[in-house]
C-alpha positions in Angstrom: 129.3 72.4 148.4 126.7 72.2 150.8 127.2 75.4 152.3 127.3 77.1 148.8 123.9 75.7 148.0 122.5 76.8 151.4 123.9 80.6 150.9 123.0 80.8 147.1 120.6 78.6 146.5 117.5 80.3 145.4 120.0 82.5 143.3 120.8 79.6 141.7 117.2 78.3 141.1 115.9 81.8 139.7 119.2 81.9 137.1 118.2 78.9 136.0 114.9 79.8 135.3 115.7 82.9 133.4 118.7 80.8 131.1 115.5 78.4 130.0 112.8 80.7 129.6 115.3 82.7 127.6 116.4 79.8 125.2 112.2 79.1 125.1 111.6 82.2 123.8 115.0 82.6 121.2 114.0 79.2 119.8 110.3 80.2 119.4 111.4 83.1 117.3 113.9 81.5 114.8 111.4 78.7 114.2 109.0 81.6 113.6 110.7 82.9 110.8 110.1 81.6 107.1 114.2 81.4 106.1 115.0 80.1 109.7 114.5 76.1 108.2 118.3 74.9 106.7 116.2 72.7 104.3 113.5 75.3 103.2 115.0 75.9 99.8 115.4 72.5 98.6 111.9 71.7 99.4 110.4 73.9 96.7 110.4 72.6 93.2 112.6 73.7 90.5 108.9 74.7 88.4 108.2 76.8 90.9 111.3 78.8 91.3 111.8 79.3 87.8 107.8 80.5 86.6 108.7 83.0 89.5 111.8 84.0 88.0 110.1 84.5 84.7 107.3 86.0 85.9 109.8 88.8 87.7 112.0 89.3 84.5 108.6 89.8 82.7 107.1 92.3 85.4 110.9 94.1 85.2 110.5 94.4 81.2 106.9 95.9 81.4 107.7 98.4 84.1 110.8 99.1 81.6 109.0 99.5 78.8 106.8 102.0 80.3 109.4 104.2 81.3 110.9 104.5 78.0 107.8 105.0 76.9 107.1 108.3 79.7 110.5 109.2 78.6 109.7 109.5 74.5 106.9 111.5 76.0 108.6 114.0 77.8 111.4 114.6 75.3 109.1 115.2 72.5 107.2 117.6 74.4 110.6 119.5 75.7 110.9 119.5 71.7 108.0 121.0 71.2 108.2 123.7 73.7 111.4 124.4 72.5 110.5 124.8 68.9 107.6 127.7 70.3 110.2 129.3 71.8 112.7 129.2 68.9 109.6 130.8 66.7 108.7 133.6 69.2 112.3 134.4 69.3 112.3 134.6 65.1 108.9 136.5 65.5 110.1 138.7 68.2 113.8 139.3 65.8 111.6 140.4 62.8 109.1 142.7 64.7 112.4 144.3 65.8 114.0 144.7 62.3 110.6 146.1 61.1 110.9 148.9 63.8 107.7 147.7 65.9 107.9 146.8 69.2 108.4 143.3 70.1 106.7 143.6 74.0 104.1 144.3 72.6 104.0 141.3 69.8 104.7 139.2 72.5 101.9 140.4 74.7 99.1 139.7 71.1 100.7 136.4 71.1 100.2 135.4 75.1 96.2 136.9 74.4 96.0 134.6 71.6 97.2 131.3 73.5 95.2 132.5 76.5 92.1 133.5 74.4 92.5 130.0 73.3 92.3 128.3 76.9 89.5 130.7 78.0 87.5 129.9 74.8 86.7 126.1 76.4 86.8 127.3 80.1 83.6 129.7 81.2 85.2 133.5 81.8 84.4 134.5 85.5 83.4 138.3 85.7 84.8 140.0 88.7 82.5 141.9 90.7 82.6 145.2 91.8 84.0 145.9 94.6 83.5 149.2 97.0 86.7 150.7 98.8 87.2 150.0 102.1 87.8 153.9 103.3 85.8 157.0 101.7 87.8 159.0 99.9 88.4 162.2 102.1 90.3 159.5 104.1 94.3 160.7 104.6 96.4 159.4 107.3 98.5 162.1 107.8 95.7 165.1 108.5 94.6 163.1 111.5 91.0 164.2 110.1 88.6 161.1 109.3 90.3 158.7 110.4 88.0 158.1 113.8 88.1 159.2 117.3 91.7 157.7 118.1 94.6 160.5 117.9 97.9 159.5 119.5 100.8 161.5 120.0 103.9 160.9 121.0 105.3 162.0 125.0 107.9 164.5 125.6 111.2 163.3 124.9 113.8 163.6 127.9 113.4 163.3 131.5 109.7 164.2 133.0 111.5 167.2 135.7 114.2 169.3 134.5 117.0 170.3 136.2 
């Protein structure tokens, strides 16, 4: 045994530093944690626990609520869109039957709805712009186009043969 301890000794020592620093620092941790008590949840009161639970089962019925609510909303408005459709494609059947033409019925009726979003909104006047090139400009003259005129080398090899 002795001549164990003599050859291994300070191996020994330093594993058995590491085993308790390492149970130190795992038993540090579990008592950190706020589950890590066996006897954590029969310390609370039964009051407690159950306002909790009501107040969850109440937060749950709210946040229910309200989405039934969002989805009355939405379907009524698919409805509606819906029904404008149904009546542009009536107004669209009867403009054919008359003989007109229904593009254009359907372009008086897109005015009309825009004409009634611009009529709150201020209209925005678009300025005149200049064009970018004069007008004797044309590519393919190589006039006017600047000083730059490339053309493309011989095509082959450069000594013949």
């Amino acid at each position: 045994v002795g001549s164990v301890l003599s050859s291994y000794g300070w191996y020994v020592l330093l594993a058995a530093v590491a085993v308790y620093l390492l149970v130190q620092k795992v038993s540090r941790s579990l008592a950190a944690r706020p589950g890590a008590r066996p006897g954590a949840e029969a310390a609370e009161e039964p009051d407690v626990v159950v306002r909790r639970q009501e107040a969850l089962a109440a937060a749950r019925l709210r946040m229910q609520e309200e989405l039934n609510a969002q989805a009355e909303r939405y379907k009524e408005k698919q409805r509606q869109l819906e029904e404008e459709r149904r009546r542009q494609k009536i107004a669209m059947w009867e403009s054919m039957q008359e003989g007109k033409s229904y593009k254009g019925n359907l372009k008086l009726n897109q005015q009309e709805v825009e004409s009634g979003a611009s009529a709150s909104a201020v209209p925005k006047s678009k300025p005149n712009k200049k064009p970018l090139r004069g007008g004797g400009y044309n590519p393919l003259s190589g006039e006017g186009g600047g000083t730059c005129s490339w053309r493309p080398g011989r095509r082959g090899p450069s000594a013949g043969g």
